[in-house]
DOKE-412396 format. One record per residue (C-alpha): residue in one letter; x, y, z. Coordinates in pm, whole numbers, plus 50000, padded with zeros to 5 digits. Layout:
# DOKE-412396
aXYZ...
END
This chain:
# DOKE-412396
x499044775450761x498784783751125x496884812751285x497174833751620x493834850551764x494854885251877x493554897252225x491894925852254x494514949752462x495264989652417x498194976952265x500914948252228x504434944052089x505914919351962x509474916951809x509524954851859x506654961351669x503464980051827x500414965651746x497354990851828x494114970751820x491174979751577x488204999951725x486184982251452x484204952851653x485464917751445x487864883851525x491254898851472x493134863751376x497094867751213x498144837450994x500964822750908x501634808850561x505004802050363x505734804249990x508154791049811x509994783750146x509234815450257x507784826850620x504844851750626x502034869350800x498744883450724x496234898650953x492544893650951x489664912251104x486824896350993x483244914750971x480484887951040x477634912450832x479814925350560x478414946550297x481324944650066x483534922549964x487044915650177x489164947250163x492904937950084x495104962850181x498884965250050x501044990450197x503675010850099x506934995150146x507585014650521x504154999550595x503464968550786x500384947750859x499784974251171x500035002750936x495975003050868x494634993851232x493365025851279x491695031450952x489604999151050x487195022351246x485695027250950x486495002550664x485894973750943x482334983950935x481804973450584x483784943050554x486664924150666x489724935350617x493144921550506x496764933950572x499784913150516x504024913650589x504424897250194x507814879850219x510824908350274x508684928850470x507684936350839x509084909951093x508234881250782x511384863550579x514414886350416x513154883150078x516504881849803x516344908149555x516564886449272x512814877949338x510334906849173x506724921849206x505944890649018x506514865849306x505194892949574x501674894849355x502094853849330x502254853049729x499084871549736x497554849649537x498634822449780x497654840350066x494244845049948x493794813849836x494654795250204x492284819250354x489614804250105x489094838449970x487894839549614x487554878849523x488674910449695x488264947549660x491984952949668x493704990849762x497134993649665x499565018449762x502795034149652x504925002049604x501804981349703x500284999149419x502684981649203x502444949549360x498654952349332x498184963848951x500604927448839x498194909149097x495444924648852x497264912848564x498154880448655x495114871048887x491724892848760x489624867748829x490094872349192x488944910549155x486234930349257x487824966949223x490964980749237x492295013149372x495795027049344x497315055049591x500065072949532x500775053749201x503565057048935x504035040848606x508125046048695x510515044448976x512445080348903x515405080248722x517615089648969x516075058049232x519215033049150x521915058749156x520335067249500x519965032649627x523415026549604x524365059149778x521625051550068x523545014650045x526945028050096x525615052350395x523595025850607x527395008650597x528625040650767x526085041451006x524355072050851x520835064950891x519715102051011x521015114350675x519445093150460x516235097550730x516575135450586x516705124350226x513215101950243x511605127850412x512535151450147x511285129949854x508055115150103x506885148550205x506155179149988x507855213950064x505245239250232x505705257849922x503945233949712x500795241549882x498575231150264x499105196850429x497185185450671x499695173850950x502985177550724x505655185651021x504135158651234x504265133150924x507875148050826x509185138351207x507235105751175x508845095750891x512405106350990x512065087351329x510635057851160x513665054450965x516525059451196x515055033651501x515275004551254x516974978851357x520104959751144x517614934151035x514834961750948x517804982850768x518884951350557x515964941950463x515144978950333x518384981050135x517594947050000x514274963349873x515904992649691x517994968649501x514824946249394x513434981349286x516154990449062x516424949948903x512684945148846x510324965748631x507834983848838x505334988448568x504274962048311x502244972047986x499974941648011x496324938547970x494364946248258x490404937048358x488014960248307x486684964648630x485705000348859x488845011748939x490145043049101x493655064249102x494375087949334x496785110949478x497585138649730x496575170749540x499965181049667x502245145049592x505315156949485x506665118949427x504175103249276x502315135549103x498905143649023x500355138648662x501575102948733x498505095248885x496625102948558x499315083948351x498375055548594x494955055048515x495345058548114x496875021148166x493965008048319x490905002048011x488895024848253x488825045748574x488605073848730x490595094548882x490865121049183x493365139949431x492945143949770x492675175049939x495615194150128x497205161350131x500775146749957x502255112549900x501335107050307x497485112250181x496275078350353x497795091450688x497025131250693x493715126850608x493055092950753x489175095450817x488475113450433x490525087250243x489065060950477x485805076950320x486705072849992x487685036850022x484765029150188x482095046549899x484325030749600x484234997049797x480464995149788x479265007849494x477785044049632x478775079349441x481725098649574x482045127749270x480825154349539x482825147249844x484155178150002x488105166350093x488515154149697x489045180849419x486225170549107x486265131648966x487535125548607x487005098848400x489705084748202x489495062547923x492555042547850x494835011447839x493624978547672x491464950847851x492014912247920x490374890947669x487354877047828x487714894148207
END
């Protein structure tokens, strides 16, 4: 493993990514590990007087180790923080499709582990929500709490059919079509009730997609397919630990429904939405989720905060012997 120190500039790019630096005060260090032959990065800000545990962040699969700079303001205050381009991802190693959330949860492992970090509180969402809840599975003992955003039990039924459509269209070269199509299923219609910031997140998201690159495009169709070979959702046991679901109040993807199916699987957590928010939640209200995190993170009561509709507590899903 090798690591990079990261200056402290307005902002840098590299291999045409941004890279806005934190406002949280810390050693911002990126590593660079391999697994299984396979080139990746993590990012570290490191809090010298943490209160918490370190805070492992996995993004959605449109999110990159940048992704959660700004929401270091806050969650850098409490302890250090962790983002990470898992192999396929970001400007790391095209990842095959033949390898699952199975290996991706493994590479965290390994990640942690050359870091020399023993336990995290780990946030996982949308697709890193999946990745996070096998790293539960597989590796509890490395656990503090877990929180899933934006979290489904299923990919939707129609996801393959689509994947090779979208497949088929980034051969044509129609990228603002399919750009159209995400932003449909990533953003809820107006009718379904107040965003915060919805038409600046729909025009995010739609020229996000269509300034990707070949590589960037490949390795997006590449992640489809692993979607639609892999299961997404595993019924085994999970550690009883605090752990907390949520969702936009307004998630039209991954629905306050889903959310609560979510949290049946897990032997016990609770569960909220997120004010005039959808699946973007993390994003349109970046300072009130950053909130959240931050209270679940270290222990303090969160039932009355004003930007979440009430707690509930939902008993469910079956423990790991002995975690």
């Amino acid at each position: 493993m090798s690591h990079t120190p990261i200056p402290h500039q307005s902002a840098a790019i590299t291999a045409g990514v941004a890279r806005p630096e934190p406002v949280a005060a810390g050693r911002v260090e990126e590593h660079h590990l391999r697994f299984a032959d396979f080139a990746f990065t993590c990012r570290v800000l490191t809090q010298e007087q943490p209160v918490a545990p370190p805070l492992l962040l996995l993004g959605g699969s449109s999110q990159d180790r940048y992704s959660w700079v700004r929401h270091e303001r806050w969650l850098g205050r409490l302890s250090s923080v962790i983002t990470v381009d898992l192999p396929g991802y970001g400007t790391s190693d095209f990842l095959p499709a033949r390898y699952g959330i199975d290996f991706l949860a493994a590479a965290t492992r390994h990640m942690l582990t050359e870091l020399g970090i023993t336990r995290v509180n780990l946030v996982g969402a949308c697709f890193g929500g999946a990745i996070a809840v096998r790293f539960a599975q597989h590796y509890p003992q490395m656990l503090e709490r877990l929180m899933l955003v934006g979290m489904t039990t299923r990919v939707p039924d129609d996801y393959a059919e689509s994947a090779a459509r979208w497949r088929g269209m980034v051969a044509e070269g129609r990228t603002a079509d399919i750009a159209d199509e995400l932003v449909q299923r990533f953003v809820s219609s107006p009718a379904a009730g107040p965003v915060r910031r919805q038409a600046a997140m729909a025009r995010f998201l739609h020229r996000q997609f269509v300034e990707q690159g070949p590589r960037e495009l490949e390795m997006w169709v590449e992640h489809n397919t692993r979607l639609a070979a892999h299961e997404w959702y595993r019924p085994e046991p999970l550690p009883r630990l605090p752990a907390l679901v949520v969702t936009g109040e307004h998630d039209t993807l991954t629905t306050p429904c889903m959310g609560r199916d979510v949290a049946r699987c897990l032997p016990a957590a609770r569960f909220t939405t997120l004010k005039e928010s959808d699946h973007l939640a993390p994003v349109e209200r970046m300072a009130e989720f950053s909130e959240l995190v931050a209270l679940f993170c270290t222990d303090q009561p969160f039932d009355d905060l004003p930007s979440c509709n009430p707690v509930e507590l939902i008993e469910g899903g079956f423990a790991a012997a002995g975690v």
